[in-house]
C-alpha positions in Angstrom: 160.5 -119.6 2.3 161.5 -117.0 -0.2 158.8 -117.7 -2.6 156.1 -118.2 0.0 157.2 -114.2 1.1 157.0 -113.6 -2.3 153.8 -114.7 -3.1 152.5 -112.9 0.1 154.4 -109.7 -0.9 152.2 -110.0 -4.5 149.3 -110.1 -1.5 150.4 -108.3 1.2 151.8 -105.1 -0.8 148.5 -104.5 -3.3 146.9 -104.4 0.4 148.9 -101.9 2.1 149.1 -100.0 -1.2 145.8 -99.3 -1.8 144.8 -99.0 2.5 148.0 -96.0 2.2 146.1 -94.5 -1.1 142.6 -94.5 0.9 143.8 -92.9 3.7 145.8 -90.1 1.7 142.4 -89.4 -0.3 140.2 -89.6 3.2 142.8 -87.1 4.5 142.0 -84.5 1.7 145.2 -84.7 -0.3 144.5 -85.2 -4.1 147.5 -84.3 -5.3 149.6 -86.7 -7.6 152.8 -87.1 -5.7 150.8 -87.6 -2.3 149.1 -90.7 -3.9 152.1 -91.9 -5.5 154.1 -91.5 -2.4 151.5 -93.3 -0.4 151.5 -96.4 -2.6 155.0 -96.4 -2.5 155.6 -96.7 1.0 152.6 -99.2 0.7 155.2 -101.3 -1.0 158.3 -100.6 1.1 156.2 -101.0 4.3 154.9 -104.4 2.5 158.2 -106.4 1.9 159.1 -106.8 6.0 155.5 -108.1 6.3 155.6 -110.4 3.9 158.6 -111.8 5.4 157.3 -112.0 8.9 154.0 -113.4 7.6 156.2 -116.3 5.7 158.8 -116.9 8.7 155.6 -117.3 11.1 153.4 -119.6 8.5 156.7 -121.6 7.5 157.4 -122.3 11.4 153.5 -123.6 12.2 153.1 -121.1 14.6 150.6 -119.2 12.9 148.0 -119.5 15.8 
């Protein structure tokens, strides 16, 4: 299950990552640290996902 979680963190974080960036830029702040600190958390925020995501597909009860 760990590498399914970690092919769906490779997923799941460039997602998250780049959704956090959008909405720091759509919010107005353009400075370096704000964009950095958004993709960041992006990929914090991504790793208990991934895990979920894994733990529900590797149990079949992804419906």
């Amino acid at each position: 299950m760990i590498r399914l979680a970690a092919i769906l963190y490779s997923l799941i974080s460039t997602a998250l990552a780049g959704s956090a960036v959008i909405a720091v830029l759509s919010a107005g702040l353009v400075s370096t640290m704000a964009i950095v600190s958004a993709a960041a958390a992006g990929f914090v925020v991504a790793a208990p996902v991934s895990w979920l995501v894994a733990r529900r597909l590797y149990q079949g009860n992804a419906s």
